[in-house]
C-alpha positions in Angstrom: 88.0 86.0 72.5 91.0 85.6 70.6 89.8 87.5 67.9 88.7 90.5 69.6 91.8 90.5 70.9 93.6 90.5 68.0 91.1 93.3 66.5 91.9 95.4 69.4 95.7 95.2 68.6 95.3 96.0 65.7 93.3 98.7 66.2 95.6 99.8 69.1 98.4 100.1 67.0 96.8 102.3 63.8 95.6 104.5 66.4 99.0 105.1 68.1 100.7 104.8 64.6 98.1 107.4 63.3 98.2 110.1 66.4 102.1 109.6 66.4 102.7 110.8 62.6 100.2 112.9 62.2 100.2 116.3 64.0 96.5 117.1 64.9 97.0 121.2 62.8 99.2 120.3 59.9 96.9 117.2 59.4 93.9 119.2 58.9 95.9 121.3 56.3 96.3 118.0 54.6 93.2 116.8 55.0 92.0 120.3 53.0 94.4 120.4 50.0 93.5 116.5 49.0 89.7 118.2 48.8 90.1 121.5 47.6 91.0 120.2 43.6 88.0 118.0 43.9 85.5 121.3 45.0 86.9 123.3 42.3 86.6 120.4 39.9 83.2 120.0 40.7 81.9 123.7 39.9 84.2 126.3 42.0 81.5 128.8 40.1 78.7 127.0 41.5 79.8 126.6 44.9 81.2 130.4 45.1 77.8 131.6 44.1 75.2 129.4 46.2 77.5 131.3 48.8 77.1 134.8 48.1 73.4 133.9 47.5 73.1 132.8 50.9 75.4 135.4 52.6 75.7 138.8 50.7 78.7 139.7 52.9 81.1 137.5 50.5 79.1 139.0 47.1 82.8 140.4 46.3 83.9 136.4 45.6 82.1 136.3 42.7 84.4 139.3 41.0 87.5 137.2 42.7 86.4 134.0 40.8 85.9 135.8 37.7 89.0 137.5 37.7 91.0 134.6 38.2 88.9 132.5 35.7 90.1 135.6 32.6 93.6 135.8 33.5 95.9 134.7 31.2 96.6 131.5 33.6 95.4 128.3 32.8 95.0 126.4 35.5 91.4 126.8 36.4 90.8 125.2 33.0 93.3 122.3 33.8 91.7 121.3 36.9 88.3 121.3 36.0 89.2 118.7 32.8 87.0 116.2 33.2 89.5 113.1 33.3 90.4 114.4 36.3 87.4 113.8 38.1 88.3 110.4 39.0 91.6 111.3 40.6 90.3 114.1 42.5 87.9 112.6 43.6 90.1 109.6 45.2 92.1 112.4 46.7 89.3 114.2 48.2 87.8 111.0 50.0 91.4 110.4 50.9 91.3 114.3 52.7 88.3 113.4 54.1 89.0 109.8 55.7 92.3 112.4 57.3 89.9 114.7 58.4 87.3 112.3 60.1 90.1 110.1 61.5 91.8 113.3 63.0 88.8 114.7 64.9 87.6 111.1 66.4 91.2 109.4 67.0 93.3 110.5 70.1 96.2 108.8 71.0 95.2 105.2 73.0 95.6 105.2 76.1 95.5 102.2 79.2 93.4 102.4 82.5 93.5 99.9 85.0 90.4 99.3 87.0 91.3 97.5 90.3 89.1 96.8 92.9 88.8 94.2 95.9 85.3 95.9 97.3 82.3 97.3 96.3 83.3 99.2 93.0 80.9 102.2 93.7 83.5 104.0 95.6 85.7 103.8 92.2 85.9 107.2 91.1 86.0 107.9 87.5 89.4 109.3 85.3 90.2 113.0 85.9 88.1 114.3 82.5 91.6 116.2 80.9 93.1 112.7 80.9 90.1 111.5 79.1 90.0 114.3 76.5 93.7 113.7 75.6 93.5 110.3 75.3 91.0 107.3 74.1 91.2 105.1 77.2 91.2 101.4 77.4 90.2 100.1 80.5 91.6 96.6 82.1 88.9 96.0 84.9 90.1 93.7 87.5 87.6 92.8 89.9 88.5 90.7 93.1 85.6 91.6 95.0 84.2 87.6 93.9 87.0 86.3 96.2 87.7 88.7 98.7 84.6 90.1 99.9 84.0 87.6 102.2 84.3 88.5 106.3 86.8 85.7 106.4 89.0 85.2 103.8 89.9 81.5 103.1 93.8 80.2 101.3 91.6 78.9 98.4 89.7 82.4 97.7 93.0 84.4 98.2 94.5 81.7 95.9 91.5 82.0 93.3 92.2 86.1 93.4 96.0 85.5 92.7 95.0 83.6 89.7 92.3 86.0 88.3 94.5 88.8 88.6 97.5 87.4 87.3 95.9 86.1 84.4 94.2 89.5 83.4 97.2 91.4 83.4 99.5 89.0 81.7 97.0 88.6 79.0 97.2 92.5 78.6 101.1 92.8 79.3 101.1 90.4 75.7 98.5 93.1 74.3 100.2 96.1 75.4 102.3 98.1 72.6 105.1 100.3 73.9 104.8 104.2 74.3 101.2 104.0 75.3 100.8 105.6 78.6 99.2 103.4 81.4 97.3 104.7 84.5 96.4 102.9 87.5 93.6 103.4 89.6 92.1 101.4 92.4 90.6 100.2 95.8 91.8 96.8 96.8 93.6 94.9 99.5 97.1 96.4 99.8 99.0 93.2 98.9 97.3 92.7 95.8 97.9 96.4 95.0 101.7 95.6 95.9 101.5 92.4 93.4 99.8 94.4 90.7 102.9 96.6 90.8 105.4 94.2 90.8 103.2 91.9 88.0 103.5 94.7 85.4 106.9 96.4 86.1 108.4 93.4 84.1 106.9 94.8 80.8 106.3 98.4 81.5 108.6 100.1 83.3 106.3 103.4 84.0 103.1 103.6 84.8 100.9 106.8 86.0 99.6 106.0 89.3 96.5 108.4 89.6 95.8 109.0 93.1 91.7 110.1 94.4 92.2 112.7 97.3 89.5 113.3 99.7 87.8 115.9 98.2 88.2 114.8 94.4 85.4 113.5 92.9 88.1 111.7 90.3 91.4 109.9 90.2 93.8 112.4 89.2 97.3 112.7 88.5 99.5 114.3 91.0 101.3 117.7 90.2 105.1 117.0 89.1 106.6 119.0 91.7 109.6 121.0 91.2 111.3 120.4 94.7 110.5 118.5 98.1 110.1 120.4 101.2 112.1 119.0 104.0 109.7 118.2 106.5 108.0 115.9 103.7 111.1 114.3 103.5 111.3 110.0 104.0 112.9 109.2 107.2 114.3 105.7 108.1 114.5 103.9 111.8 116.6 101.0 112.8 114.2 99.9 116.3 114.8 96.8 118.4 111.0 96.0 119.8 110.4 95.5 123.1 107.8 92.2 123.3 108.0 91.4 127.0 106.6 88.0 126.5 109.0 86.8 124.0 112.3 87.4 126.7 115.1 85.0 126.3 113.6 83.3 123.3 115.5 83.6 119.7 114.5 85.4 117.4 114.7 85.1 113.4 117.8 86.8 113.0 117.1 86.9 109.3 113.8 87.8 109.2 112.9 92.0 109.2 109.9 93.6 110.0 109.5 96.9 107.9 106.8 99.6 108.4 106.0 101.6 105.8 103.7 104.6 106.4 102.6 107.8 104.9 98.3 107.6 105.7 97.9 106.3 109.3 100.1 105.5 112.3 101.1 101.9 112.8 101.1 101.3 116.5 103.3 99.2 118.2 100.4 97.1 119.7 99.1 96.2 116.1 102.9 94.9 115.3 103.2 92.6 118.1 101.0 89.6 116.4 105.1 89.7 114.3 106.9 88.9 117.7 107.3 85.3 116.8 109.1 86.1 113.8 111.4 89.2 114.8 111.9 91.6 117.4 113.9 94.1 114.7 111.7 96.8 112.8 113.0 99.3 109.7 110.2 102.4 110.2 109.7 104.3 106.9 107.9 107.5 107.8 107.9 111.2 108.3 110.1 112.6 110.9 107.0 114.6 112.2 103.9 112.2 112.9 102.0 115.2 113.0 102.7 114.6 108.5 100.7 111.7 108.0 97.5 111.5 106.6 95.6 110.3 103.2 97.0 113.0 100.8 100.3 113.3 102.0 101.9 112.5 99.4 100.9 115.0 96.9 103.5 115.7 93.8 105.2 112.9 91.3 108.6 113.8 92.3 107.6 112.8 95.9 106.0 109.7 94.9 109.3 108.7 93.2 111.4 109.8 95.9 110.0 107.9 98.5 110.1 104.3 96.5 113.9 105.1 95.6 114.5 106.0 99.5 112.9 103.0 100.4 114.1 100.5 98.3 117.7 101.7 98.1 117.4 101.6 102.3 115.7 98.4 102.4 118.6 96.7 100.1 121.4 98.1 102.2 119.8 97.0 105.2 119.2 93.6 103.7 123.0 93.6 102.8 124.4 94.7 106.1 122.5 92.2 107.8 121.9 89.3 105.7 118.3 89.0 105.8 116.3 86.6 103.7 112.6 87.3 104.3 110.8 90.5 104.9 107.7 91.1 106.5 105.9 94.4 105.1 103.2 96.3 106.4 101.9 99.8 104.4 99.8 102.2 106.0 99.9 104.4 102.4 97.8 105.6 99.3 97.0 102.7 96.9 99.0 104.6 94.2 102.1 104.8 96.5 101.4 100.8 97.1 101.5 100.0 93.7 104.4 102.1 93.3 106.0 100.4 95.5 105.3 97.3 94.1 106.8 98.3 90.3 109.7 98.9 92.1 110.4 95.6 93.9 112.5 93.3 92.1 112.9 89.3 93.3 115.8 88.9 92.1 118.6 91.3 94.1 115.2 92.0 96.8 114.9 89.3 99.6 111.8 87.2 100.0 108.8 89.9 100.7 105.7 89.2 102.5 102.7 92.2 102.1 100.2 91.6 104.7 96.3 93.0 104.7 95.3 95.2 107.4 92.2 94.5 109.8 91.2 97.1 112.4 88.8 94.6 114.0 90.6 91.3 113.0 92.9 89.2 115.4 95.5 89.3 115.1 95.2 92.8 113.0 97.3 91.5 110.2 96.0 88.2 109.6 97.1 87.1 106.0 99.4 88.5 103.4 100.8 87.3 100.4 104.2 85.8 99.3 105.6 87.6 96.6 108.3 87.3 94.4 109.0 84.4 91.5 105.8 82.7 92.8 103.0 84.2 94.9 101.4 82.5 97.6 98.9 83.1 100.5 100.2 83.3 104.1 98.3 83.3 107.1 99.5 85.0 110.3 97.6 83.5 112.9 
């Protein structure tokens, strides 16, 4: 294992070297001069005339070649000397090796493969993205340990482990400038911990997003500006749980919505009532805004983590809160997003739970993240 490994860097960093340095036109140029001394060394005369023999159109070559052979120049006759064979011909297989290596090689590039369920819903790469680049895949599949209707600590645990261990085995792998896409299907907090697992190593990384009428992962247009009505909107709410009158509450503990897909109802929140009545909405202003593809440029995706992590740690600061309890309702490439930008050690203590429509309660488990990741069951 170690060895293929090792080959793989290695061949990960010629091919980045190679598609860095050398332009794809002028290397062809190249790739033709270190021949052309060899063909004329060869038999220029030869060649020239199996040409016009098999295409009369270039007939008027041969009268070229001959001029060029009587003129008073004598470099035709230098570079068909005999001890030069040798050379050119280490030249021309050195033009060649350019010219082979130029058409097959594109610059590397990594996709990660993440999936909790049944991978037949995984789209494939948008086909542009796979024409620019060669792509390396990093499959992680949880779907071993997750799968099951009722997730147990010691399978959650297992899928921590697995996952972790992939992608810190490629974080050592990984050379710096290749570009890094990230598509998957899986349980939000391991989506959230995938994030926040790489962003130690790679401070970018393309999260390609599948809408509902793709048939591939694709990236998302740049965007030049964000209308307003798309804009993120925070809300400070003290929830009303009836039952829980008169008892204290966590005053350091925060409940934060974050939603962009689906409304999170109220009713779905109240299995959090033993922890804190205070919530931090992140959402639209207009309800009537949310849905799968809602988030559709780069420039929105970005401005949505900075609004929320840059409300988030104020709120944290003004209040003094120490744990927060997360729920998403969002796109998995929004989730991850969110997870590159979470960082343990100015964020408070940040538990992502897993949604269940049919589960009780409907956020049963999530997982502890930050210097070490751990299950937690909300029941």
């Amino acid at each position: 294992m170690k060895a293929i490994e090792k080959a793989t860097a290695i061949f990960l960093s010629f091919e980045s070297f190679f598609c860095k340095h050398f332009k794809r036109k002028l290397t062809y140029v190249i790739g033709g001069v270190f021949i052309c001394p060899l063909i004329i060394n060869l038999s220029l005369e030869k060649l020239v005339s199996g040409l016009t023999d098999a295409i009369p159109t270039f007939s008027p070559l041969n009268s070229i070649l001959a001029e060029a052979s009587s003129s008073e120049s004598s470099f035709f006759d230098f570079i068909r000397l005999p001890q030069l064979f040798i050379p050119f011909c280490i030249l021309g297989g050195i033009g060649a090796l350019i010219l082979v290596l130029n058409y097959f090689l594109k610059p590397p590039a990594y996709r990660i493969i993440h999936y909790s369920m049944d991978n037949s819903g995984l789209a494939p790469i948008d086909p542009d993205i796979q024409k620019k680049y060669h792509i390396f895949p990093l499959e992680i599949n949880l779907s071993p340990f997750l799968m099951s209707p009722t997730l147990s600590e010691a399978n959650a645990c297992r899928a921590i482990s697995a996952q972790t261990k992939l992608l810190d085995q490629w974080k050592k792998l990984y050379k710096p400038g290749i570009p890094v896409y990230y598509t998957g299907i899986a349980h939000t907090p391991f989506i959230f911990l995938a994030g926040y697992t790489v962003s130690d190593r790679i401070a970018k990384v393309m999260a390609l997003h599948k809408s509902i009428n793709s048939e591939f992962f694709k990236k998302l247009n740049d965007g030049t500006q964000i209308t307003s009505n798309k804009d993120p909107y925070v809300k400070d709410e003290l929830l009303d749980f009836s039952s829980q009158e008169g008892q204290d509450k966590n005053q350091d503990q925060l409940l934060v919505t974050f939603e962009t897909s689906f409304e999170i109802k109220d009713q779905d929140i109240e299995c959090f009532k033993s922890k804190t009545d205070r919530v931090l909405r992140f959402s639209f202003k207009s309800p009537a805004l949310l849905e799968r593809d809602s988030i559709d440029t780069v420039l929105l995706q970005s401005h949505w983590c900075l609004f929320f992590w840059e409300n988030l740690l104020q709120y944290r600061q003004d209040l003094q809160i120490n744990t927060v309890h997360l729920v998403i309702s969002s796109s998995s490439d929004l989730t991850f997003l969110l997870g590159q930008g979470y960082k343990n050690t100015y964020v408070p203590e940040i538990i992502v739970y897993h949604y269940c429509r049919n589960a009780t309660p409907p956020y049963p488990w999530g997982l502890r993240i930050g210097s070490d990741v751990s299950y937690v069951s909300n029941s």
